[in-house]
DOZAFI-975146 format. One line per field, with one value per residue: residue number from 1; residue in one letter; x, y, z of N, C-alpha, C in turn. Coordinates in Angstrom, 2 decimals. Atoms other than C-alpha are relative to their C-alpha. Example, Ala and Ser with C-alpha at 12.3 -4.5 7.8 and 13.67 -1.06 7.14 Angstrom:
// DOZAFI-975146
resi [1 2]
resn [A S]
n_u [0.89 -0.82]
n_v [-1.19 -1.19]
n_w [0.00 -0.06]
ca_u [12.30 13.67]
ca_v [-4.50 -1.06]
ca_w [7.80 7.14]
c_u [0.90 -0.77]
c_v [1.20 1.09]
c_w [0.00 0.73]
END
This chain:
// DOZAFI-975146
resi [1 2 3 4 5 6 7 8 9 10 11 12 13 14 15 16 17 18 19 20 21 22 23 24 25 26 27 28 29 30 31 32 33 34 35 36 37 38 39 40 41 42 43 44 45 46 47 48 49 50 51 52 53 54 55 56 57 58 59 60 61 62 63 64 65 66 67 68 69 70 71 72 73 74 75 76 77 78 79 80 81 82 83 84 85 86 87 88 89 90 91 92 93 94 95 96 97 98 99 100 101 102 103 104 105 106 107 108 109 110 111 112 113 114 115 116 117 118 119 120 121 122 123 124 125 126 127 128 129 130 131 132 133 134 135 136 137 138 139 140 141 142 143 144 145 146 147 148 149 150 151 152 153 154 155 156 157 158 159 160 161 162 163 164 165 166 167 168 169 170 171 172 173 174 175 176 177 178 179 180 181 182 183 184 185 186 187 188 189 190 191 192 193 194 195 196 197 198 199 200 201 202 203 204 205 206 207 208 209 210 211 212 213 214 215 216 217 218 219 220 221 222 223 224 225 226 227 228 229]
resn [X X X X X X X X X X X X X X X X X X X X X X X X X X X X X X X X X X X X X X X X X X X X X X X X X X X X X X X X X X X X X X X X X X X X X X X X X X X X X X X X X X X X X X X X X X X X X X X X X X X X X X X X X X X X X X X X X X X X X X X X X X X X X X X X X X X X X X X X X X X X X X X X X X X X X X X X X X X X X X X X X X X X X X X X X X X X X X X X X X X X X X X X X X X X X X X X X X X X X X X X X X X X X X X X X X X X X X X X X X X X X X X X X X X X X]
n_u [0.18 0.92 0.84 -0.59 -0.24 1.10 0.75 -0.65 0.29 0.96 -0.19 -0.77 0.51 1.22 0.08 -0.46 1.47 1.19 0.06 0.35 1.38 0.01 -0.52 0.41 1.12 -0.53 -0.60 1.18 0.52 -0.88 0.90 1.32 -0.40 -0.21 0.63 0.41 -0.40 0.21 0.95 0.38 -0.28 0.63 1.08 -0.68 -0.62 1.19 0.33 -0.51 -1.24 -0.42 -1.03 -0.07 0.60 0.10 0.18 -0.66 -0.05 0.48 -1.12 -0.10 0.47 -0.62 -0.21 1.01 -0.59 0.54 -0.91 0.72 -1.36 -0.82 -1.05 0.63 -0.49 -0.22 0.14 -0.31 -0.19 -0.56 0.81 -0.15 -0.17 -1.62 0.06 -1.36 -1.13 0.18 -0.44 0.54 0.73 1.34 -0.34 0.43 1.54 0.50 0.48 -1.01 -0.43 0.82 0.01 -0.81 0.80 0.19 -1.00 0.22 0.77 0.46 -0.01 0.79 -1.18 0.40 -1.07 0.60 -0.10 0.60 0.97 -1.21 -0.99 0.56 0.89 -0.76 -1.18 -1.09 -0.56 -1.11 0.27 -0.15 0.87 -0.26 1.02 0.66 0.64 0.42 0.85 -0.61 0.68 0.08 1.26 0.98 0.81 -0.33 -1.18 -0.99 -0.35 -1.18 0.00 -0.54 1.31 1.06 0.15 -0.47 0.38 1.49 0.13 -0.72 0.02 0.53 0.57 1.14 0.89 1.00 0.37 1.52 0.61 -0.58 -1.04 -0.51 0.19 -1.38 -1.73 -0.03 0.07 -0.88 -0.91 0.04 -0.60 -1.11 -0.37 0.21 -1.16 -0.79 -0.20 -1.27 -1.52 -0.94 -1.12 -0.97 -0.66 -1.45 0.48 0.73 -1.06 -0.75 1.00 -0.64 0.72 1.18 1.36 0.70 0.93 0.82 1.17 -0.01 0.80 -0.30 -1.33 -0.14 0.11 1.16 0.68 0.52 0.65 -0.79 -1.66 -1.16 -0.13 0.36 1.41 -0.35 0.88 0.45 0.29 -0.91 0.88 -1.93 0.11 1.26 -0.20 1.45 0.49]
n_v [0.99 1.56 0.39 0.79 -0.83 -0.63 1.17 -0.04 -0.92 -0.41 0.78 -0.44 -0.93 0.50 0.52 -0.73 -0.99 0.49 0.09 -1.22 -0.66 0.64 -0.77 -0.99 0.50 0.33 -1.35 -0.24 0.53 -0.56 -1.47 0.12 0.94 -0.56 -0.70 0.64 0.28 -1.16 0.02 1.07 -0.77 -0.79 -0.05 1.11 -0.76 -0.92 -1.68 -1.09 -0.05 -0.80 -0.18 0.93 -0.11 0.80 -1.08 0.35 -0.90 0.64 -0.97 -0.56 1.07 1.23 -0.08 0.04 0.19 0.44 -0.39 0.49 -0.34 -0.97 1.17 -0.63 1.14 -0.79 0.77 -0.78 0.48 -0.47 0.11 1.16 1.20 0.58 0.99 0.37 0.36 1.86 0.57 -0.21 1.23 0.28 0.32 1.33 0.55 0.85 -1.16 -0.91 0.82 0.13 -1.18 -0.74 -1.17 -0.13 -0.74 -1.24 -0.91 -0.80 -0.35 -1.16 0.15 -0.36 -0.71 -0.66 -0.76 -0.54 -0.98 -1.17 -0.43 -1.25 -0.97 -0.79 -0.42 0.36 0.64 0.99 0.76 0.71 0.82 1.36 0.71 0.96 0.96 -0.38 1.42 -0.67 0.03 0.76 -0.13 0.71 -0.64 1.00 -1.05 0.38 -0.86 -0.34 -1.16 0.62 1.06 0.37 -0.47 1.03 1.24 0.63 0.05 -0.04 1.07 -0.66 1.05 -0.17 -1.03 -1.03 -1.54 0.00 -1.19 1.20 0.05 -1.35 -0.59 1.37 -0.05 -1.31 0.45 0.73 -1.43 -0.79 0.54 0.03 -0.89 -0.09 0.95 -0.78 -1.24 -0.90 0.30 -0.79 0.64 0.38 -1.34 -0.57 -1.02 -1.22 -0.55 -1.36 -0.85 -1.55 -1.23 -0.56 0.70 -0.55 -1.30 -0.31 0.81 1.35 0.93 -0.44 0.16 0.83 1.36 0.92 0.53 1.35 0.84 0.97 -0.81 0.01 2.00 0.61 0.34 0.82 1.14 1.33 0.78 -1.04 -0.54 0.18 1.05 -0.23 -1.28 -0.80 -0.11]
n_w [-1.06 0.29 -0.80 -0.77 -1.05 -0.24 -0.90 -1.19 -0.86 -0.45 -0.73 -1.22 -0.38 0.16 -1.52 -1.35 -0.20 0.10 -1.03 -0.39 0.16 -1.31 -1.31 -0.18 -0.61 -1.38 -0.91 -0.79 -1.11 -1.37 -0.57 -0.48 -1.61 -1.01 -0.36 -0.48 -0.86 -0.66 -0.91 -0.91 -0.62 -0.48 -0.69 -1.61 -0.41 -0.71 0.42 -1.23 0.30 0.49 0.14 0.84 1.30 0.69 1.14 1.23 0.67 1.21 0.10 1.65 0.80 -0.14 -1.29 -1.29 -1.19 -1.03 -1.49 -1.15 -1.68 0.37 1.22 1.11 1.10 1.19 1.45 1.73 1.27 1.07 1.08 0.57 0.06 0.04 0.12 -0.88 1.01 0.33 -0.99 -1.03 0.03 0.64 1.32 -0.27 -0.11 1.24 0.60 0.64 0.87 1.03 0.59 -0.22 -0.08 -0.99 -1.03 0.29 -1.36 -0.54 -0.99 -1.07 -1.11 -1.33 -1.15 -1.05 -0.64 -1.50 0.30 -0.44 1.61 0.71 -0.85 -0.34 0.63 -0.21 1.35 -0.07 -0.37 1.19 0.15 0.06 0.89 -0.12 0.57 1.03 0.52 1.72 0.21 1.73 1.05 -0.47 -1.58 -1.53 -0.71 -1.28 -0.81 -0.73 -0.68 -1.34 -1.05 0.19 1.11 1.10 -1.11 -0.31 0.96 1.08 1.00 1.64 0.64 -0.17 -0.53 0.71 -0.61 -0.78 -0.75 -1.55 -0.19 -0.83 -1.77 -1.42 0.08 -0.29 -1.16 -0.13 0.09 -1.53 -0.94 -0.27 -0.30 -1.36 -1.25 0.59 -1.23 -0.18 -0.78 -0.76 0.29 -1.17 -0.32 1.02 0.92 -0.01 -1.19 0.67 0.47 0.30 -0.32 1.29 0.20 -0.96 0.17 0.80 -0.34 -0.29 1.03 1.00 -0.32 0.98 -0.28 0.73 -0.91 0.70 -1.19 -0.51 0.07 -0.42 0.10 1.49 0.25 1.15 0.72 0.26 1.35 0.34 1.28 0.76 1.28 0.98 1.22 0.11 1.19]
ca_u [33.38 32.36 29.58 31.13 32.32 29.58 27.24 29.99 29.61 26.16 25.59 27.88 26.14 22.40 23.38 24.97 21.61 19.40 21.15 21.30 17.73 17.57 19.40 17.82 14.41 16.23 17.34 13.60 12.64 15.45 13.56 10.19 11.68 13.23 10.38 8.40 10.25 10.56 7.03 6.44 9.05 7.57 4.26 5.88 7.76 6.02 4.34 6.51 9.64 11.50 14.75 14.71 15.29 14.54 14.44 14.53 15.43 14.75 18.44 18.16 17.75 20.84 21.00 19.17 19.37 18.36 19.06 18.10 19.69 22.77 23.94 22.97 23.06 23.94 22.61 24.34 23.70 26.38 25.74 28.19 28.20 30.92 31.57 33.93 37.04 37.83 39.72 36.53 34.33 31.24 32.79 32.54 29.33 27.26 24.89 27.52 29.05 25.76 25.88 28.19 26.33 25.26 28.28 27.70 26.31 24.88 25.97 24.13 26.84 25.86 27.91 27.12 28.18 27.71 24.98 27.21 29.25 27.17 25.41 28.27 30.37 32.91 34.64 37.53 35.26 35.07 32.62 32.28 31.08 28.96 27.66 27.56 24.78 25.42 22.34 22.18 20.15 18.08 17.06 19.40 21.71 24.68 26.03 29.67 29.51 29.76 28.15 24.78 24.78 27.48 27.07 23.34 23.44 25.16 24.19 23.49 21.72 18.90 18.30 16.01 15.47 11.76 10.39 10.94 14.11 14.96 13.10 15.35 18.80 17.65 16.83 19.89 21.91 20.37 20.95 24.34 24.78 23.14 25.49 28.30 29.22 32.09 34.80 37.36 40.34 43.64 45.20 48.50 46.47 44.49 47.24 48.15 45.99 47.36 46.24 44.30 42.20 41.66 40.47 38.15 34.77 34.69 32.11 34.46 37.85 39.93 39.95 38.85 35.89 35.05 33.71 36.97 39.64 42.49 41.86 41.76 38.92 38.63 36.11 34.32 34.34 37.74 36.33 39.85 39.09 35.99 36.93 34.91 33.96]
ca_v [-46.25 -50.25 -51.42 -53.92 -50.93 -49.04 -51.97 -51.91 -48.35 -47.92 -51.02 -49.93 -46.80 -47.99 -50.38 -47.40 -45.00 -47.86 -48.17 -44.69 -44.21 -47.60 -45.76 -42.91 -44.38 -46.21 -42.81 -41.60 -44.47 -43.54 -40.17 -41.36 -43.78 -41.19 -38.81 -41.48 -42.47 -39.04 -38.71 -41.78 -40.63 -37.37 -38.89 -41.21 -38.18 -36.91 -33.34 -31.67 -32.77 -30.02 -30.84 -33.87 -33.27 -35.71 -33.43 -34.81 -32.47 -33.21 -30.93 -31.14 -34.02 -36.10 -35.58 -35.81 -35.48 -36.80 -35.37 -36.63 -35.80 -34.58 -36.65 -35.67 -38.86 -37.37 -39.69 -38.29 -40.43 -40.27 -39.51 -42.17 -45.50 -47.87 -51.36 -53.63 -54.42 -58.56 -59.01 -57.96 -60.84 -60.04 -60.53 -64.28 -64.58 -67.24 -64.07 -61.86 -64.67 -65.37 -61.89 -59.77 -56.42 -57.14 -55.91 -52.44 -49.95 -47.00 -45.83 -43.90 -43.15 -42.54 -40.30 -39.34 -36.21 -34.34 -31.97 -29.25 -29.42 -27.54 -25.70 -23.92 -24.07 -26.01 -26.79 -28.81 -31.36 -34.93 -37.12 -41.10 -42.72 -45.35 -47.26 -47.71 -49.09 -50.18 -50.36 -52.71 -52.90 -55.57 -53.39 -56.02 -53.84 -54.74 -52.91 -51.93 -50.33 -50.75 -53.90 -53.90 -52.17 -54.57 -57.47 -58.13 -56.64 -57.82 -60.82 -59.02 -62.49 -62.09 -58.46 -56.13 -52.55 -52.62 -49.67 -52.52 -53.02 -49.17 -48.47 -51.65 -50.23 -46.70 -47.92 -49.97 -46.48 -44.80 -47.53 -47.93 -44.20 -44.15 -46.61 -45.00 -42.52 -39.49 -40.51 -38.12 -38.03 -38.53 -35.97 -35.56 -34.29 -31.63 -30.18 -27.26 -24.58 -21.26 -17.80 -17.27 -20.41 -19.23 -16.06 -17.12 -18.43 -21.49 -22.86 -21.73 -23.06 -24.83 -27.97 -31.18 -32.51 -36.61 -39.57 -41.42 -38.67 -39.64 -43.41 -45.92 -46.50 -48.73 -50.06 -53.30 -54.40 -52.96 -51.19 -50.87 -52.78 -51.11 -49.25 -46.10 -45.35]
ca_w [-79.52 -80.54 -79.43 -77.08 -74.71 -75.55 -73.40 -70.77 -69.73 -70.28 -68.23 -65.37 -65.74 -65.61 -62.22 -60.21 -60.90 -60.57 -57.08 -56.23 -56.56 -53.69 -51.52 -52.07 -51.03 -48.31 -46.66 -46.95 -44.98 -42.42 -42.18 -41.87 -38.73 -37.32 -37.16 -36.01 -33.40 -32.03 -31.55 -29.78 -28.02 -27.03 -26.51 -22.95 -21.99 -18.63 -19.27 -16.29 -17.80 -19.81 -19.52 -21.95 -25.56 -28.13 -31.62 -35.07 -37.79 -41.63 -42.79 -46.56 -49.30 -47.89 -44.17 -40.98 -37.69 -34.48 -31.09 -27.70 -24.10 -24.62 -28.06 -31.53 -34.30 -37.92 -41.04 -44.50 -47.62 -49.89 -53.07 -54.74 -55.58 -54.50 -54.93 -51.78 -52.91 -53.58 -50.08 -48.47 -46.73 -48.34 -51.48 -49.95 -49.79 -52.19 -52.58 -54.06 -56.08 -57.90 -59.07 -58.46 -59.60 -56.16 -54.28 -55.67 -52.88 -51.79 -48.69 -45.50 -42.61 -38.76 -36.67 -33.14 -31.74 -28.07 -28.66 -26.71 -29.90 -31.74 -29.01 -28.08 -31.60 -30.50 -33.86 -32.26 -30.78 -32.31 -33.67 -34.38 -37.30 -35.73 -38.22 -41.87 -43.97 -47.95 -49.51 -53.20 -56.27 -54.36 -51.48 -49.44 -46.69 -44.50 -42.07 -40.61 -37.65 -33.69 -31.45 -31.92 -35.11 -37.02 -34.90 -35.52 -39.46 -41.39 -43.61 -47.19 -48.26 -46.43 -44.66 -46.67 -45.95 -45.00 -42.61 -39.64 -40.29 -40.14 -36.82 -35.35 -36.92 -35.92 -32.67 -32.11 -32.82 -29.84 -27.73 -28.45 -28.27 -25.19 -23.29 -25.19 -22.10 -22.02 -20.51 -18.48 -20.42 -19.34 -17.18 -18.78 -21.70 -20.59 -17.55 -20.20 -21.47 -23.12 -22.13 -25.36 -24.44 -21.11 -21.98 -24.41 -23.32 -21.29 -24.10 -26.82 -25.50 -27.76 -25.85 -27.90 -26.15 -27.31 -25.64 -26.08 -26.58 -25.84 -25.40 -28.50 -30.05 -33.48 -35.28 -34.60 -37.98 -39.99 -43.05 -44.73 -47.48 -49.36 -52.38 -53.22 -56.58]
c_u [-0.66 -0.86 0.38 0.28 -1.32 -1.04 0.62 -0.48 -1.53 -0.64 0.55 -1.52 -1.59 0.03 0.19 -1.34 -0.82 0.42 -0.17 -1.36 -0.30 0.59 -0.50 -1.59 0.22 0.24 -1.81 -0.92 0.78 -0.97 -1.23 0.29 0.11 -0.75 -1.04 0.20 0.20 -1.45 -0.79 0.94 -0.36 -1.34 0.00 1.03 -1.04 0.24 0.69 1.41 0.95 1.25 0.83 0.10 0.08 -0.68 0.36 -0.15 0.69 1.90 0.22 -0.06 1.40 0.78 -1.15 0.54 -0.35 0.72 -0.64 1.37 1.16 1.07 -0.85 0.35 -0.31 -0.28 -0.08 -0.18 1.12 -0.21 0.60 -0.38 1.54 0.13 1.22 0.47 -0.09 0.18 -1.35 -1.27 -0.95 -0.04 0.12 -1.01 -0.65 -0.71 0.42 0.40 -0.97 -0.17 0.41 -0.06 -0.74 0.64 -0.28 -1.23 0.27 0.49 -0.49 1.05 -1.24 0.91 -1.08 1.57 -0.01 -0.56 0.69 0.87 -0.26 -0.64 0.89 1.26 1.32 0.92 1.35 -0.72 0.09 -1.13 0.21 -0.78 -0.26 -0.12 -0.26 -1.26 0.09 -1.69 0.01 -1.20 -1.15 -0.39 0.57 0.84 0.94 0.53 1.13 0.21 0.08 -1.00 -1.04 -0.07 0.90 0.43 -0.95 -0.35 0.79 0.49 -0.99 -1.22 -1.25 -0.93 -0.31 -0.47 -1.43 -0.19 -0.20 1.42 0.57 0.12 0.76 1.35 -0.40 -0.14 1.29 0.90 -0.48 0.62 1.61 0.69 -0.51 1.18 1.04 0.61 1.33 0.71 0.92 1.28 1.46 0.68 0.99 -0.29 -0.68 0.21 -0.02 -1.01 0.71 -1.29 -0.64 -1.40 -0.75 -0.77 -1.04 -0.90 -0.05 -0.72 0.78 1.47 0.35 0.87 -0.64 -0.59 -0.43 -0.42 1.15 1.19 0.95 0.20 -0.25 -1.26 0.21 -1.41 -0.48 0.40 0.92 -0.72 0.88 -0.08 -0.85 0.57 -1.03 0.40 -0.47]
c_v [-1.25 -0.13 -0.59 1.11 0.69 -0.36 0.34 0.90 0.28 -0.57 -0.05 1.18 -0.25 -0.11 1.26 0.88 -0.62 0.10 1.15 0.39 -1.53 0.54 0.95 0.04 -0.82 1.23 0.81 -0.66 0.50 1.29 0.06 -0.69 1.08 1.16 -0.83 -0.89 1.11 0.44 -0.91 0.25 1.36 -0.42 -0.53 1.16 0.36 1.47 0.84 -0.74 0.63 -0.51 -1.07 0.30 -0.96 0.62 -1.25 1.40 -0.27 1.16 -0.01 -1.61 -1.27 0.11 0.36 -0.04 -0.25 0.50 -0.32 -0.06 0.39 -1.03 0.52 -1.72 0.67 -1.47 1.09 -1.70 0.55 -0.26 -0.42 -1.12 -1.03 -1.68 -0.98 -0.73 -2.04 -0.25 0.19 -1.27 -0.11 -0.68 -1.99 -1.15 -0.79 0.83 0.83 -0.93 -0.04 1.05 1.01 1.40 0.05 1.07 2.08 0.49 1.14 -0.18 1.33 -0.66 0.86 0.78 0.37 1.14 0.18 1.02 1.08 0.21 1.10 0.68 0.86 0.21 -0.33 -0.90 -1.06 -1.52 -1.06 -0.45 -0.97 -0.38 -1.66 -1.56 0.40 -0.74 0.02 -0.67 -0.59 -0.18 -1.14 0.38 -0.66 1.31 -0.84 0.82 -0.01 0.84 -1.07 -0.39 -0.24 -0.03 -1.29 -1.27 -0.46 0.45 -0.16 -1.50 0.87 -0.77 0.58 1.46 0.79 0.95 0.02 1.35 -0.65 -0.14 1.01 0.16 -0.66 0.93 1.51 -0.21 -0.59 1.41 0.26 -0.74 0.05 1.13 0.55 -0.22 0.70 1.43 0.78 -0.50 1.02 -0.43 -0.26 1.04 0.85 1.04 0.78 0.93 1.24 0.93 0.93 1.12 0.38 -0.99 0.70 0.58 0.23 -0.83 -1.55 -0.86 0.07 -0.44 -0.99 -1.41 -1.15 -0.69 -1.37 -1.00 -0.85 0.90 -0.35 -1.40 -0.94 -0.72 -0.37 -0.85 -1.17 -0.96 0.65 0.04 0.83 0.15 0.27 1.38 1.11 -0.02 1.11]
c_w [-0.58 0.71 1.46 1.40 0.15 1.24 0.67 0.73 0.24 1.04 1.71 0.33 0.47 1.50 0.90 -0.13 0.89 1.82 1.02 0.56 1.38 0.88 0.61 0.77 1.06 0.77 -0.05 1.26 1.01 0.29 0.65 1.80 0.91 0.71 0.91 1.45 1.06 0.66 0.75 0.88 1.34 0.82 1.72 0.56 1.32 -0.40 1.08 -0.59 -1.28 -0.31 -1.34 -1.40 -0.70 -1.63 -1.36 -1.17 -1.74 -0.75 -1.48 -0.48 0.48 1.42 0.81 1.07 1.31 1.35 1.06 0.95 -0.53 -1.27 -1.14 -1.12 -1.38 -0.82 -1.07 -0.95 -0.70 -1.31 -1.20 -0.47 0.48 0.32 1.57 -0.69 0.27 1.33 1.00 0.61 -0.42 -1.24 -0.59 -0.35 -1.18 -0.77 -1.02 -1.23 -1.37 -0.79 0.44 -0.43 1.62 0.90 -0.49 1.01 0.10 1.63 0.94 1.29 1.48 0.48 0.87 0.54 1.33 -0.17 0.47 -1.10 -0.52 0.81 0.26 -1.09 -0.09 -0.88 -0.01 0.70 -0.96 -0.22 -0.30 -1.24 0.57 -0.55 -1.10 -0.99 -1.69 0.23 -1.88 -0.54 0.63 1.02 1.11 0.45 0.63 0.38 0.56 0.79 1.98 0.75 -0.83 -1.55 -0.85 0.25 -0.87 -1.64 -1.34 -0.60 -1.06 -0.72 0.47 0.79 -1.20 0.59 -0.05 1.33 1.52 0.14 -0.13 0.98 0.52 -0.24 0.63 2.03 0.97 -0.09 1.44 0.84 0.11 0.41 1.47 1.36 -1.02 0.79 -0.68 0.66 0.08 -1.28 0.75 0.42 -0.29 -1.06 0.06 0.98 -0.45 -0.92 -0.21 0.39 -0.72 0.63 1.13 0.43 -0.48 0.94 0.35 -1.32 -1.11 -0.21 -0.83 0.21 -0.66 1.40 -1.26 1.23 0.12 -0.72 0.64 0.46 -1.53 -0.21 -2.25 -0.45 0.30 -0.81 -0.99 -1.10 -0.92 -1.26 -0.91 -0.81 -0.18 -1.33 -0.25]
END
């Protein structure tokens, strides 16, 4: 191997660790938020009200999970690197331009659930990926994800993952998953049931349950365009 390559890869290789390891301390802050927010939470709960849950649950070194009333929000880190491809608009940006080891990111994905999912096993249900956040060797983030979430984050230049700007994007999740209701689907599609489902356990039936089954639902912000790595 010449030198010349040699530099290349080690180089490559160096940036994607160095970012790894930002991500990776970005996704502890996510943890700390979300425990933190749980028991402030808890503490404004009245003491005669049971029926409320609001759970966070720490699920191993690259997932977490948050549950409250009947919705569960899933944060996985992945444990890539991946750069967006040229057509993508960040790739715009004066930020990016000036250095383009920039665009290289760490990503932590959102999905929300219906806590009944897993309470009852129901392996045909769906889930949503929310909201994504990349995370670069400068601790800047941007975000692709729905309304609030990729609306309100997503200039790379100047947001910085800070332990404020968690609790907001973690915050901004609930809400949106809040207002984010079930919706009935459409009757056509759920007229026909076979005698196996029937038989089996209403909780167990192999009906998909979603909040927008069977209506279209699309992205905010298309996210097409980002190569993984």
């Amino acid at each position: 191997m010449n030198d010349d390559l040699f530099d290349i890869v080690l180089k490559k290789a160096i940036l994607k660790q160095d970012v790894y390891a930002k991500t990776f301390d970005g996704f502890k802050i996510f943890k700390d938020a979300l425990q933190n927010i749980t028991n402030e939470f808890k503490k404004k709960l009245p003491p005669d009200e049971n029926r409320i849950t609001f759970e966070f649950r720490d699920k191993g070194i690259f997932e977490a999970e948050l549950k409250f009333a009947g919705d569960i929000l899933i944060f996985m880190m992945h444990t890539n690197i991946f750069e967006f491809s040229r057509n993508h608009e960040i790739m715009r940006d004066p930020y990016i331009k000036e250095d383009i080891s920039r665009s290289y990111c760490g990503i932590i994905n959102i999905y929300n659930f219906l806590a009944d999912s897993f309470k009852y096993n129901r392996e045909n249900d769906i889930g949503y990926l929310i909201g994504r956040i990349f995370i670069n060797i400068d601790n800047h983030y941007y975000i692709e994800g729905k309304k609030e979430l990729g609306l309100i984050y997503n200039n790379i230049a100047t947001n910085v993952l800070t332990p404020e700007a968690v609790k907001s994007i973690v915050e901004k999740a609930i809400l949106y998953t809040s207002n984010f209701d079930l919706l009935t689907p459409p009757y056509d599609e759920v007229k026909e049931v076979s005698v196996f489902d029937m038989r089996s356990s209403i909780d167990n039936m192999r009906l998909k349950t979603g909040k927008r089954l069977g209506f279209k639902f699309q992205a905010d912000m298309e996210a097409e365009n980002t190569n993984f790595r």
